[in-house]
N, C-alpha and C positions, 0 to 999 in steps of 0.2 A: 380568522379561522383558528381553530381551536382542534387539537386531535392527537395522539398519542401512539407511539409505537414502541410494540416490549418486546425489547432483543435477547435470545437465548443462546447463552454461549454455544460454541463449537470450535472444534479445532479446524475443521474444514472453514469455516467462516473467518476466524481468522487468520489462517494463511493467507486467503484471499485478501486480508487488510494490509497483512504486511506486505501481501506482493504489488497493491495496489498503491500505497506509500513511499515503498522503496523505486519503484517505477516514475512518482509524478514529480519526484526533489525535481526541483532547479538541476539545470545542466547534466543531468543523467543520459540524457540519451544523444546527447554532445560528446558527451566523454565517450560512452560507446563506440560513436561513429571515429571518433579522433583514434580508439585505439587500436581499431579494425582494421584502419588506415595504415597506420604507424607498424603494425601489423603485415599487413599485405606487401608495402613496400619494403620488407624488412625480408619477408621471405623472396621476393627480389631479386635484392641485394644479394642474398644467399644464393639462388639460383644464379646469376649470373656470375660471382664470387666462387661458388665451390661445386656448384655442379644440382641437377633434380634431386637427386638421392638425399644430400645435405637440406635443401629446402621439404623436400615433404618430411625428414625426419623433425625440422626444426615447427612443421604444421602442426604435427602427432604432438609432440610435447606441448605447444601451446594449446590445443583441445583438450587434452587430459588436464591442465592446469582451469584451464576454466570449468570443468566439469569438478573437479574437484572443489572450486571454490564455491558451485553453484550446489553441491555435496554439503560444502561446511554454512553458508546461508541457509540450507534447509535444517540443518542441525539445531540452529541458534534461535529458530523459530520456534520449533519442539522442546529445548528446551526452558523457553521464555515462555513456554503455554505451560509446561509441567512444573514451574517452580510458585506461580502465580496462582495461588488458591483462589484469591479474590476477583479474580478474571475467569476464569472457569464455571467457576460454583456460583454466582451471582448476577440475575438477568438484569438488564440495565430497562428503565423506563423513561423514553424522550416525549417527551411534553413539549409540543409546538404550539406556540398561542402571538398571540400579535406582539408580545411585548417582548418578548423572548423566546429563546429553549429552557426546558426545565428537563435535568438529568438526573434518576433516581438506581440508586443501586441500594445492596443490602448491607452498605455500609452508610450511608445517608445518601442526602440532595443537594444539586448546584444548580443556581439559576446562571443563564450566561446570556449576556446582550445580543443579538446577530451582527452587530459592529463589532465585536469581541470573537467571533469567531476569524479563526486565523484563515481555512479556505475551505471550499466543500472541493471533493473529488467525485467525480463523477466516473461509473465507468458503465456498459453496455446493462450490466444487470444490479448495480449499485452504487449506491451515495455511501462514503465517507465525509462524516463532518469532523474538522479538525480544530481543534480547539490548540494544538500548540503543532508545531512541524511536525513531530512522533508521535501526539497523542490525540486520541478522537475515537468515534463508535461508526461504526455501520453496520447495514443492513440492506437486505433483497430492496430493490426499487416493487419488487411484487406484492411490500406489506402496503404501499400507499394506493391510491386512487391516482388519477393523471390529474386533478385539483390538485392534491394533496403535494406531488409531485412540483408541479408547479410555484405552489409555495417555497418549497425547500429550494427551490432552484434562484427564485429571486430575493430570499428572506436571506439565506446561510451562503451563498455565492457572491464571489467579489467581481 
């Protein structure tokens, strides 16, 4: 199978890659749970130690704390899409063919093995294929066909 799909930057489209990367690491959503935990028994502790007032104060500050950091991750995305001219300005063209991916930008081409790809991600309305743990393209699952789709699933997936 042989077919080709040409990705046009966007800043909405890439958020969706970093939130979609930052989400699928290893042990992410382990850590999460461990910290909610550690967390909840903590306000507990407090509650039973100093009294409700002391623990819902100590709730408030831990919410403000994560929203803030979920504030400065938003930040670091924006700025990593505004310093990157070459991620912006340049549509990337994926060439899927039996032997490989071939990935073109308007700064040249790489050919990459599908054994050489690190992992595809999948999420309800897109594939990221990753070429290193941070790095990789995607796109709407809406440009392929359900063929098309298919391929990607058993060609670029481990």
């Amino acid at each position: 199978m042989d077919f080709t799909i040409t990705i046009k930057p966007s800043f909405e489209e890439y958020k969706k890659f970093n939130h979609a990367v930052r989400i699928s690491q290893p042990g992410r959503r382990m850590k999460l749970v461990v910290t909610a935990l550690i967390l909840l028994a903590l306000a507990g502790f407090f509650w039973w130690m100093l009294g409700f007032k002391f623990a819902c104060i100590a709730c408030a500050i831990w919410t403000l704390a994560a929203a803030l950091g979920l504030l400065k991750a938003q930040r670091s995305v924006r700025k990593a899409w505004d310093s990157n001219a070459l991620l912006r300005e340049n549509a990337q063209i994926l060439r899927f063919t039996d032997d490989g991916l071939e990935v073109t930008t308007g700064n040249g081409s790489a050919r990459v093995d599908y054994d050489k790809i690190y992992r595809l991600i999948e999420t309800k309305t897109h594939f990221y294929i990753m070429t290193a743990i941070n790095a990789g393209s995607g796109f709407p699952k809406e440009m392929c066909t359900p063929e098309q789709q298919a391929f990607i699933r058993a060609h670029c997936g481990r």
